[in-house]
C-alpha positions as CSV (number, residue, x, y, z in Angstrom):
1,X,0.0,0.0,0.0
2,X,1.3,3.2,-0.8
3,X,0.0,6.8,0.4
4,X,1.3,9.7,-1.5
5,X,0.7,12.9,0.4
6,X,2.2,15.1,-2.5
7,X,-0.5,14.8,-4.3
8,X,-3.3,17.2,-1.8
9,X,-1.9,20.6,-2.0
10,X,-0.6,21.6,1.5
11,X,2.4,23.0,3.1
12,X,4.4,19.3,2.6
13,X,4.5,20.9,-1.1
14,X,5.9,24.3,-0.1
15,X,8.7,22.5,2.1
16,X,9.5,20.0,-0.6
17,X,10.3,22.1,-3.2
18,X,12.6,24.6,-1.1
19,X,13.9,21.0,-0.4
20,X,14.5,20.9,-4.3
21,X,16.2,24.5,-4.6
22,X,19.0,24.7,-5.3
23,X,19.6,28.2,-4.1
24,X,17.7,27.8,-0.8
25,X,19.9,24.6,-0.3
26,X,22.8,26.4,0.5
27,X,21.3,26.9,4.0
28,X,21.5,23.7,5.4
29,X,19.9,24.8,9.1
30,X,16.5,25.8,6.6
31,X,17.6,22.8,4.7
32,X,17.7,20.5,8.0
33,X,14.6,21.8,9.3
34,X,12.4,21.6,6.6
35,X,13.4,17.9,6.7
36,X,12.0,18.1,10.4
37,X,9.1,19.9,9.1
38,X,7.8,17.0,6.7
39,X,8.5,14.1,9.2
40,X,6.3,16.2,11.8
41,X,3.3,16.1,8.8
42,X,4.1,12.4,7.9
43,X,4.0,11.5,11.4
44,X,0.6,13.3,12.1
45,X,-0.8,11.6,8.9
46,X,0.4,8.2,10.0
47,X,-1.0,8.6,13.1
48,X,-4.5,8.6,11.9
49,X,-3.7,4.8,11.0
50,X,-2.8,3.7,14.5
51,X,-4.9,2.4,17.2
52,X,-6.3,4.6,19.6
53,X,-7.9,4.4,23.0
54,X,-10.1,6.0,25.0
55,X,-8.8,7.8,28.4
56,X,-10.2,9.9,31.0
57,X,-7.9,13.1,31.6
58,X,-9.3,15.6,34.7
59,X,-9.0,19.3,34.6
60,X,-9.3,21.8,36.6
61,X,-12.8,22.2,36.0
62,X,-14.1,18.1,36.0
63,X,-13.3,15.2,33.6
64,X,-12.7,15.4,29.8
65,X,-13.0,12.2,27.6
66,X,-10.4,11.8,25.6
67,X,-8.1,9.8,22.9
68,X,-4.5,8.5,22.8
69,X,-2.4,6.6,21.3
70,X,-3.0,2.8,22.5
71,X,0.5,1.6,21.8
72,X,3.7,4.2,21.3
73,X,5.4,3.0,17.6
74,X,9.1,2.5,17.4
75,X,11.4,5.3,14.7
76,X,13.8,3.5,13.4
77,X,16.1,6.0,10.8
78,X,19.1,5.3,8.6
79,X,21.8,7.3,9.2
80,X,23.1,9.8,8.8
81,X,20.5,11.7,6.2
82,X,17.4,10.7,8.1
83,X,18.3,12.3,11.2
84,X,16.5,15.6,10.6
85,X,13.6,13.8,9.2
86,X,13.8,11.3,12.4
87,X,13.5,14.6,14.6
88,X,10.5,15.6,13.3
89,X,8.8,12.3,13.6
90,X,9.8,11.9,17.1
91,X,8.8,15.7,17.8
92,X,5.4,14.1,17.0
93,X,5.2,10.9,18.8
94,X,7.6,12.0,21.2
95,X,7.1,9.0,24.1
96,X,8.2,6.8,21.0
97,X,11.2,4.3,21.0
98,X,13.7,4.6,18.7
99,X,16.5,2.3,16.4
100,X,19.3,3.7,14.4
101,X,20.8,2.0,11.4
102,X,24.3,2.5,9.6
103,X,23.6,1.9,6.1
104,X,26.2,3.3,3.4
105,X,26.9,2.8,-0.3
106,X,30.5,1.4,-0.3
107,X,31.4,1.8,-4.2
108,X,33.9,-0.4,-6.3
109,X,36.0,0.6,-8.9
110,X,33.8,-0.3,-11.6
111,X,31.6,2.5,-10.5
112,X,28.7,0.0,-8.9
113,X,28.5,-0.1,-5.1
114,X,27.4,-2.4,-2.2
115,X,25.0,-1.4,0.8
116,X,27.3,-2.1,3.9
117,X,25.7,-2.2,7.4
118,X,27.8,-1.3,10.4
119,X,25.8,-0.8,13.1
120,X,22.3,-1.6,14.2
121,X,21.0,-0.2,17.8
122,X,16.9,-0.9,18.1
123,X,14.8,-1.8,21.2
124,X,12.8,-5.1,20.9
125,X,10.3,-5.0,17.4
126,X,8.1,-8.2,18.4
127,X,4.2,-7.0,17.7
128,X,5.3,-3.3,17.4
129,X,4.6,-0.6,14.9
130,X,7.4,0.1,13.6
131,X,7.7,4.0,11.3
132,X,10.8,3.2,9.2
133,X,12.2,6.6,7.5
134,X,14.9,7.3,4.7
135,X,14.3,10.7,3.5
136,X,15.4,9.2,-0.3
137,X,14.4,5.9,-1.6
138,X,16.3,5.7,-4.5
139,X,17.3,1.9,-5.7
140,X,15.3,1.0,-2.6
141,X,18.6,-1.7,-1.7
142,X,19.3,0.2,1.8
143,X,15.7,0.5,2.9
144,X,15.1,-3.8,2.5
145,X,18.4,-4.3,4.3
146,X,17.8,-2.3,6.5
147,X,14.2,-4.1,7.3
148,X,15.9,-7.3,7.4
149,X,18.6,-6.2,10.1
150,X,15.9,-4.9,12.0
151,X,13.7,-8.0,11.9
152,X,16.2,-9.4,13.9
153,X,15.2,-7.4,17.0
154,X,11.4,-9.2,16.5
155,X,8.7,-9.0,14.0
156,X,6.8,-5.9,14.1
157,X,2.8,-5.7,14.2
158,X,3.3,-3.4,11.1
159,X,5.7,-1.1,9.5
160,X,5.3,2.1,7.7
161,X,7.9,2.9,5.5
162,X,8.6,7.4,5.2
163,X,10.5,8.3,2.4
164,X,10.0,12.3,1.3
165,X,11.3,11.6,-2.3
166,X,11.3,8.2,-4.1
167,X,12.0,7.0,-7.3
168,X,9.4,4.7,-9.3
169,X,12.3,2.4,-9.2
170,X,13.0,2.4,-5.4
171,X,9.2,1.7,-5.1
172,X,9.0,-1.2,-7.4
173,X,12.2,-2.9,-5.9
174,X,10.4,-2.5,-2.0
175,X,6.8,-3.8,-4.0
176,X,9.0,-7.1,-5.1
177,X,11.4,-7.3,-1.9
178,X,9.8,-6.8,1.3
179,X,10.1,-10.1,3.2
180,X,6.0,-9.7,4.0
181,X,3.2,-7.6,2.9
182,X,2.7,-6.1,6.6
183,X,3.8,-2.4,5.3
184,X,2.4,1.2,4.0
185,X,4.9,3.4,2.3
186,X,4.3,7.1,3.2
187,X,6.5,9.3,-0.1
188,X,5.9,12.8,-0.3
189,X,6.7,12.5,-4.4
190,X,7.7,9.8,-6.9
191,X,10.2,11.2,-9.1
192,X,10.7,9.1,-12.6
193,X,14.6,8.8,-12.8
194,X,18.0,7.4,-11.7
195,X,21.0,8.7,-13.0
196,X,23.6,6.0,-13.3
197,X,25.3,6.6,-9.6
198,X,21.4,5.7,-8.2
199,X,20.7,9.5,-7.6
200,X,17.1,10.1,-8.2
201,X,15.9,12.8,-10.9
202,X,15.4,15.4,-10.3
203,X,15.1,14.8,-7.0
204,X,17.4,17.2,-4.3
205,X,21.2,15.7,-4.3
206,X,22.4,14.3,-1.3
207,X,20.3,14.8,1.8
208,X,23.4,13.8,4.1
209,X,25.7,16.2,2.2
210,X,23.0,18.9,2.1
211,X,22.2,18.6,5.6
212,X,25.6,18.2,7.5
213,X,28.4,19.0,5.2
214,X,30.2,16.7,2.5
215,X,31.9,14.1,3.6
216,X,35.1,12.0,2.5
């Protein structure tokens, strides 16, 4: 199942496309924080497809019925360009637990590249919701390995997979490769292309380079 939330016209749009800009870019706090910005919306919209439960919360004045969340969902991000996105999900469901994954692209002289995982640090997933972000899906590769490490910490109730951009191929590599059919992916857009180094088009460049500086 996939949701695309591009597709309504609401402020998601407005922060994607400074997202895109090439000229607002060069600010990487505006650049980090509109990242923070869309995982706050995607997190309210994936909300509304949790359970909820009915509470009883007094005031001041007497005794207001109300709802909350029945079960917190574990974040799980892969670093490091989902950290801004991360923060604004966990601004949202903020009694949340959260998983960390290091997942790179370790390339070979031929140009192609491998999807190394170094490090995995996640609470226990057994009959948990589970809100799995990447701010790109590009080839999709990283986001199934990084499901599959993850599995190993327990099978979760249901995940929902946040991406902001994705291309058609990432999504039709997840649609063929996800170990189950337990899932929703949340995009913000689909964009149509890859360039030959898996970078989507047009998409934004690289998150992690945008957001924290270029690295080695």
């Amino acid at each position: 199942m996939i949701r695309m939330l591009g597709n309504k016209s609401s402020l998601l749009n407005q922060y994607i496309a400074e997202l895109r800009d090439a000229e607002i870019q060069a600010d990487s706090l505006r650049f980090r924080r509109n990242m923070e910005r869309i995982g706050e919306i995607f997190a309210y919209e994936i909300s509304k497809e949790l359970e909820w439960k009915q509470t009883e919360v007094v005031t001041s004045l007497g005794v207001a019925h109300c709802e909350v969340l029945a079960h917190q969902p574990v974040i799980a991000t892969i670093l490091r360009a989902g950290l801004p996105f991360h923060q604004g999900l966990l601004n949202a469901f903020d009694k949340a637990g959260n998983a960390f994954i290091s997942a790179y692209r370790k390339h070979r002289k031929d140009g192609r590249f491998d999807i190394q995982v170094e490090y995995v640090s996640s609470p226990v997933l057994e009959d948990k919701v589970l809100i799995l972000s990447d701010p790109m899906l590009a080839t999709g590769a990283s986001m199934i390995l990084s499901y599959k490490e993850l599995l190993q910490k327990g099978r979760p109730s249901h995940t929902h997979i946040a991406s902001i951009l994705a291309s058609n191929q990432g999504v039709e590599y997840l649609r063929k490769n996800m170990p189950n059919d337990d899932y929703t992916l949340w995009v913000g857009a689909v964009d149509a292309e890859l360039t030959a180094k898996a970078y989507i088009v047009p998409g934004l460049g690289d998150a992690g380079d945008l957001a924290f500086g270029s690295k080695l």
